[in-house]
N, C-alpha and C positions, 0 to 999 in steps of 0.2 A: 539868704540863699535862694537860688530858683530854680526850681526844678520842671525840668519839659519834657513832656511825651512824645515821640514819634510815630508818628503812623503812618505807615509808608500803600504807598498807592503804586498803580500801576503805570511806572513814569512821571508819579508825583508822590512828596512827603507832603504830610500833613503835621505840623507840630503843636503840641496844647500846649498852653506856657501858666503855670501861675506863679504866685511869688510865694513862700511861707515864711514865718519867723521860726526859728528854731530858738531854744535856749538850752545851751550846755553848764550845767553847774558839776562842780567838782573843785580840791582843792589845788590853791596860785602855790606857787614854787615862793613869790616873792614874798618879805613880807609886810606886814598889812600898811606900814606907814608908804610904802611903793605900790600898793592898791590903785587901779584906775578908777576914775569918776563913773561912778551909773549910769548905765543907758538905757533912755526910756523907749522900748518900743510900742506904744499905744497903749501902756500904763494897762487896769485889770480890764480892762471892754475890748483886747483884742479879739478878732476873730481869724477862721481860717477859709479860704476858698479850693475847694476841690474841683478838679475839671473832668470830664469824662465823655466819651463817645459810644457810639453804640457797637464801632465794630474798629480795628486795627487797619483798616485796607479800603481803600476807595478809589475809585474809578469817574471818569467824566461821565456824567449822566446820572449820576446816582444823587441820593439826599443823604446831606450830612447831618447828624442830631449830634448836638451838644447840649451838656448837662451840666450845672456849675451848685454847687452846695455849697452854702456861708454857715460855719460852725463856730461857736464862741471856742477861743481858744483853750481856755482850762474844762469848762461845762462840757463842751461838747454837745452843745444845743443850739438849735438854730437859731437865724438872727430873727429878730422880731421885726426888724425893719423893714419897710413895705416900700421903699422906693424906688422909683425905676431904673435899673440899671441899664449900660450899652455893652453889645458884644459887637467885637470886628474882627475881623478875615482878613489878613494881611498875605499878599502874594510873594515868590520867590522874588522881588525886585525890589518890596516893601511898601507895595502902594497895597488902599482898600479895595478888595474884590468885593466886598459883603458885608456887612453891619447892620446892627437895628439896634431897638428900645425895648428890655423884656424887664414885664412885673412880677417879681419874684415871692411867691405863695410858701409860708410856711418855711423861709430859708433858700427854696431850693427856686432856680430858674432853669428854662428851659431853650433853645433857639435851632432852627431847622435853616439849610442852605441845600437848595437843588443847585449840584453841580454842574454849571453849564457843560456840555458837552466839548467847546471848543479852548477848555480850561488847559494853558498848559502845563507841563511836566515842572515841577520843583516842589520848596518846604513851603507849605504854608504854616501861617500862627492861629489861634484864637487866644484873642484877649478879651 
């Protein structure tokens, strides 16, 4: 499932996009010999990414912050993994406006975009 935030600007959206795994358990109507096959979604080492900003509403001119936290999925503990990740800024038309390389301390990263002033109006993403 994926879930995206909106953040709407003055003449421009802004959208944060992550992906989650959800699992629903409860009981099948069928029964069990009509059971489907298991599926594995990243087996016990999943985790989850949370996105976040600092404010709802932005404007050309301004700096965007983005915040991204990787949570083990059942723990709820951060990831121990220390590698570099990338974030990008995807435009209304789908091309990169912005991207980089950020090292992620303790689970969580961080990533900062001054909006060019001459940025126009539509959704943008962060991936």
């Amino acid at each position: 499932m994926k879930l995206t935030k909106t953040l709407r600007a003055a003449g421009a959206m802004v959208t944060l996009s992550t992906a989650l795994l959800m699992t629903a358990r409860g009981e099948d109507a069928r029964p069990a010999a009509a059971a489907r096959p298991a599926v594995n979604f990243g087996g016990p080492d999943r985790y989850l990414t949370f996105v976040s900003t600092d404010k709802p509403i932005y404007r050309p001119g301004e700096k965007l912050y983005v915040r991204a936290a990787l949570l083990h999925a059942d723990k709820h503990t951060p990831s121990p993994d220390r590698q570099v990740q990338s974030i990008e800024i995807t435009g209304p038309k789908g091309d990169v406006v912005a991207g980089g390389w950020v090292n992620p301390q303790d689970g969580v990263t961080g990533f900062s975009w001054d909006i060019p002033a001459a940025t126009p109006g539509g959704e943008y993403t962060v991936k």
